[in-house]
N, C-alpha and C positions, 0 to 999 in steps of 0.2 A: 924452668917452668915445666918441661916433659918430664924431669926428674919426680918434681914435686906430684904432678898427677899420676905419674904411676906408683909411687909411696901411700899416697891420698885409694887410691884402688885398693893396693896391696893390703892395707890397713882395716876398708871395710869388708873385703874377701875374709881375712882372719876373722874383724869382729862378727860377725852374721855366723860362720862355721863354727868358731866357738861358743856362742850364744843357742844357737838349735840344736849342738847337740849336745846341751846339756839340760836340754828344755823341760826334763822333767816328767813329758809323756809317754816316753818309754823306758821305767826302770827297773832290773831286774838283780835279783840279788841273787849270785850261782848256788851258796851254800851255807845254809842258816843255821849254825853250830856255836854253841858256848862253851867255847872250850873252858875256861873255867869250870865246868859243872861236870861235863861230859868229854870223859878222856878216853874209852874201851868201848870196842862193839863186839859182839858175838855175831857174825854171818853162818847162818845155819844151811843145809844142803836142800834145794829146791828140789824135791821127790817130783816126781811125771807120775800124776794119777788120771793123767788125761785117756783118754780108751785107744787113743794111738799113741803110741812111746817109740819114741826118738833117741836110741839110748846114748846120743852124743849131747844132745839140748840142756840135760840139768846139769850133766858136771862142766858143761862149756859154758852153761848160763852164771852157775856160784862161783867158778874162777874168774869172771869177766869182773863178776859184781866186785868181786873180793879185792882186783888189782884197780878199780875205779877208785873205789874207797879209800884202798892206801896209798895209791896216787895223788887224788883229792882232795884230801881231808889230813887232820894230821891227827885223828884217831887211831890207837892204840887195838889192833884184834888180836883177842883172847878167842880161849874158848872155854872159857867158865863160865859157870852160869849167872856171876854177878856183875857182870858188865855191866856197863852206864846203858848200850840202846843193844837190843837183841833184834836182830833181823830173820825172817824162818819166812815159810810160806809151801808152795806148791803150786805144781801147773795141772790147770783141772780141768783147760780143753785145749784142743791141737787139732781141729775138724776144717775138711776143707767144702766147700759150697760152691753154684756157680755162682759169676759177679756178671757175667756180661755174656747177653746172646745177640749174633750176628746172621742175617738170613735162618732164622729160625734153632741155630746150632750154639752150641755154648762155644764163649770163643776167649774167656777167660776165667780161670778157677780165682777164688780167694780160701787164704789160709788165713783160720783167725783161732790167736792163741791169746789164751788167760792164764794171768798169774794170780792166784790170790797171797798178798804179801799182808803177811803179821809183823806188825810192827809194835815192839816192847819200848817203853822210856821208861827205865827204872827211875833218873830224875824227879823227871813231870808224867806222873801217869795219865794225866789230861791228853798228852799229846802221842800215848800209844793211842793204834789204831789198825784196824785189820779193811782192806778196799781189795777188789779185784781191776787189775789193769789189764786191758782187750786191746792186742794192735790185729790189722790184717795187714796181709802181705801178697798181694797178687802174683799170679806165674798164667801161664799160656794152658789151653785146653788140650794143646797136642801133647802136653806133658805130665804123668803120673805125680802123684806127692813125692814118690823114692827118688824119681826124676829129678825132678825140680827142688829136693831138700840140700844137695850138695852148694846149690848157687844160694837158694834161698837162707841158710842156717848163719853164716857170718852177719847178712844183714840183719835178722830176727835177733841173735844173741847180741847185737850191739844198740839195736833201738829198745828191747825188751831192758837189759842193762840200765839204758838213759833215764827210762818211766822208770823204772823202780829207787833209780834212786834220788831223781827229780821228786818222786813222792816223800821220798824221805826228809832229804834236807834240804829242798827249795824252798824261797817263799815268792812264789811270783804273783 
């Protein structure tokens, strides 16, 4: 009888945990590629035309993107110019501002950088598209930007990384 009630438990623990989470209201698809269609990308060099230049930000940013992709994805980088999706763009601001004052004094800076990313579908031209993606990145007021870029630049080049290429091939 104890047998059977804790089978009788066991049974609707599984069915209830499998049931919700397949429930449907949160589904997300990591990477929305045809490969049938689309076999070669061209990743182009992200130029820093921001008024502040970082001269480690673009070539740290296009290799991050570059080893995401081919990690990722099972597309094929060339660098001719007929590839299936051509990826290019540029960072066209790196400006820092205050975010937060405490007893009258700034007590935290915010960095906020734009990518503007050009996206080619040699495919489906419907689905090129040129968007600017904006993240910030908070640091401390007792800290300069030269400061604070050594800690700040791996998280930036890895979240900047995600947005761009979430833009690309997600469908959420």
């Amino acid at each position: 009888m104890k047998k059977n009630r804790i089978h009788k438990i066991a049974f609707c623990f599984l069915f209830f945990t499998f049931s919700f989470s397949s429930c449907g209201v949160y589904t997300f698809k990591d990477v929305s590629i045809d490969y049938t269609k689309i076999k070669t990308i061209k990743i182009g060099f992200f130029e820093n035309k921001a008024r502040y230049v970082d001269p480690q930000f673009s070539p740290q940013l296009t290799d991050k993107l570059r080893q995401k992709i081919n990690n990722q994805t099972k597309l094929t980088q060339v660098q001719t110019d007929d590839a299936n999706i051509d990826i290019g763009g540029y960072v066209s601001d790196f400006s820092v501002s205050t975010s937060g004052v405490s007893n009258q004094q700034a007590s935290t800076n915010r960095l906020s950088v734009t990518i503007h990313l050009i996206y080619k579908n040699r495919v489906d031209d419907k689905q090129s598209k040129e968007t600017d993606i904006t993240r910030n990145f908070d640091f401390s007021s007792s800290l300069t930007l030269t400061d604070a870029e050594p800690q700040l630049l791996p998280t930036i080049i890895s979240n900047m990384t995600d947005e761009i290429f979430n833009a690309i091939f997600s469908n959420w």
